[in-house]
Each structure stands twice: as C-alpha cells, then as structure tokens.
C-alpha positions, 0 to 999 in steps of 0.5 A: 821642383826640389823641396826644402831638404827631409821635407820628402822622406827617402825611405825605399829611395836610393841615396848617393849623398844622404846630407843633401839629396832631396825628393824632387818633381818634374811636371809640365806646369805648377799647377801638376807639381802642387798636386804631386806636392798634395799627394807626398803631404808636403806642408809648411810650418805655417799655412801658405795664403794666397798672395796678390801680385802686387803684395809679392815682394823679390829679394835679387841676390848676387851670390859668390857664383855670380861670376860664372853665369854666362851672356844668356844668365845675366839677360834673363835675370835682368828681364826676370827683375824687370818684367814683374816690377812693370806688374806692381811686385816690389823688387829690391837687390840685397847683398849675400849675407857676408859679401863685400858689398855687404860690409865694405871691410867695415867691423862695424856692419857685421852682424855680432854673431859673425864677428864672434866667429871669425875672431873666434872669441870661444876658442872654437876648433876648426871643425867646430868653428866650420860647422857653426859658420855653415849653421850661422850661414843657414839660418842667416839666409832663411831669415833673410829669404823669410823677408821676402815672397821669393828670391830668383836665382838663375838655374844654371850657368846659361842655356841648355847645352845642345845634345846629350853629351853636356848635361850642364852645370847647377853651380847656382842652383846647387848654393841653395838647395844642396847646401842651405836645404831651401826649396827651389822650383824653376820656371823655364821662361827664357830661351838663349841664342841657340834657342834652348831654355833658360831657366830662373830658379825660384827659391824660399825659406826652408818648410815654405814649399806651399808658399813657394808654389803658390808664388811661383804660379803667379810669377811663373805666369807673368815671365813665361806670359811676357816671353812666349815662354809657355812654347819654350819646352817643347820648342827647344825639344823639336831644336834638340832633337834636329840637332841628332840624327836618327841613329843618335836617338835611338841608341841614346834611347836604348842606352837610357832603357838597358840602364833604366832595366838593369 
C-alpha cells in the first residue's frame, strides 16, 4: 500500500525525492495493512463506512501509458472488469481527463477552466502555466475518482520478471501515486504466462486511505477468490526461486544484508 502523499510523516525517515516519496506498507493481506495504517493513525477527512459489494461503483480508466501494458496487463485488467460486474459492483469505463477520447478535438467538451489555460487567457508564464495544468490535473482527477468506490489500474507493465536482475517498471503505478499523491494498494491477483503475479493496482481520492482499504478488502476477495489468487505469492516465489541455483541465493542474500548493515 502506498498511502495518499504526506498522509505518513517522513520524519526520521531518509528521503530521495521529498516531492512524492511516500510511507508505504507490505503485508501479507489487508486485513495486516489496516492494522499498520491504525498503528501510523492514518485517517481520511471524512470517516470511511463499510460498502456493500453491490453498492461498489469501478471507474476503468485507460491512462496515456495505456499502450505500454504488456499481453498479461490488458488480460488481467479485462478479468479485473468482469469478475466484479458477475457479483453486482457497477463497472463503467470513463476517459482520462484531457484524453482524446474525451474531447474528440471538439472546444466545446473541455471543461471552461482548461479552456482558460491552454489559450492562456491570464497571460500566464511558462512556469506558472505548467504548475497550474498540474494543479488543474490533481484536482480533476480527485473529483473524478471521488465519483466512484475505486479506480483499478493495472501495477505494472506486465508480469513479474524472473530473477533479480529486472526489477520492473511502475509506469502505471507511478501516474497515480508520484505524481497526483493518490493512495494505491495492489492485490496480486492474477498470474502470467511464466507463472509470476500480476498485480492491479487500486487506487482512490486523496486522504481517502480508510475508504481505500476497506474497498480493497471486498474487491480484493472476489479477484483473488475467482483465480486461486490467494496462492499466488508464494507460488511465484517457489518458481523464482527454482529459477537460481543456490549460489545465486545465497550471494544475493549476502549482497542484500552487507548493504542492509552498511
């Protein structure tokens, strides 16, 4: 789980890029990541309800990076539509804000405000013009997410590489959480054709981290239910691992520990 930016102090912490790096958990299941988001007294500006599943309403939102997401992505963003809809939750796809499938090149279906700023009617510097597109960009997308119970996104480009030497890439995830600061918890639910996990993403307003665990527990049940995801972890660790030799382990081990004691 990576929670909405700032919502986690980085007091004490060591911090590479203090403009989006986040307080993040890993835990075995959701229930173990609510109770580490207790423990950091992470709260929402509005106190989260329970939701029934069939009152969970998915934005499916086709980013610019659609286009990278590799064979394993697009099957299990497909299954992470269909799956929920066969259990009543409402599944609509909606268009980026500013896409083309938005506006269609039509003036008259952009919002007055973005109008404003790409015609520049304030006479706005280019700094000050990029900073305030960014702003228009946050706050478009929170009210658009706020519409909705969750937005899944998928975590990366596709499966998990084998091996230690390609860590991945978080081309999707890093849209929502680096740059709009939205709070992210990803449900390994779907496996590849190496057998490795996919992961979709979840993803909510901003300060709605409460609301985003409790919605990711429901949805989080019913994808992982529907695969045989709950064996997917460690499945894909027993494959990882039979992929090295021994020799291999150990000197990564080593390796992680002399840099862990440095």
């Amino acid at each position: 789980m990576k929670p909405t930016y700032d919502a986690i102090s980085l007091e004490g912490q060591k911090t590479f890029a203090p403009s989006f790096d986040t307080f993040g958990f890993f835990a075995r299941s959701v229930e173990d990541l609510q109770l580490l988001a207790d423990v950091f007294a992470l709260e929402d500006d509005e106190p989260a309800r329970d939701v029934p599943l069939k009152d969970v309403y998915v934005a499916l939102i086709k980013t610019p990076m659609w286009l990278q997401a590799g064979a394993g992505a697009v099957a299990a963003m497909g299954k992470a539509a269909i799956i929920p809809q066969k259990c009543g939750v409402q599944v609509e796809d909606v268009s980026f804000p500013g896409s083309p499938e938005g506006n269609t090149g039509n003036k008259a279906n952009l919002a007055a405000e973005i109008c404003d700023l790409v015609e520049n009617t304030a006479n706005y510097s280019h700094k000050e013009k990029w900073k305030l597109v960014i702003r228009t960009l946050i706050c478009g997308l929170n009210n658009l997410a706020a519409k909705y119970s969750v937005i899944p996104t998928p975590s990366a480009v596709d499966e998990g590489p084998l091996g230690f030497d390609n860590m991945g890439r978080a081309t999707f995830d890093t849209l929502w959480t680096a740059k709009f600061h939205m709070p992210a918890i990803n449900i390994p639910a779907f496996r590849g054709a190496n057998g490795m996990p996919i992961g979709i993403s979840l993803v909510a307003p901003q300060f709605r981290d409460q609301h985003l665990l409790r919605i990711s527990k429901i949805i989080g049940e019913v994808l992982m239910d529907d695969n045989g995801g709950r064996h997917a972890s460690s499945d894909s660790l027993l494959l990882l691992s039979t992929s090295l030799d021994a020799q291999d382990i150990v000197s990564w081990a080593g390796d992680l520990m002399a840099e862990l004691l440095s």
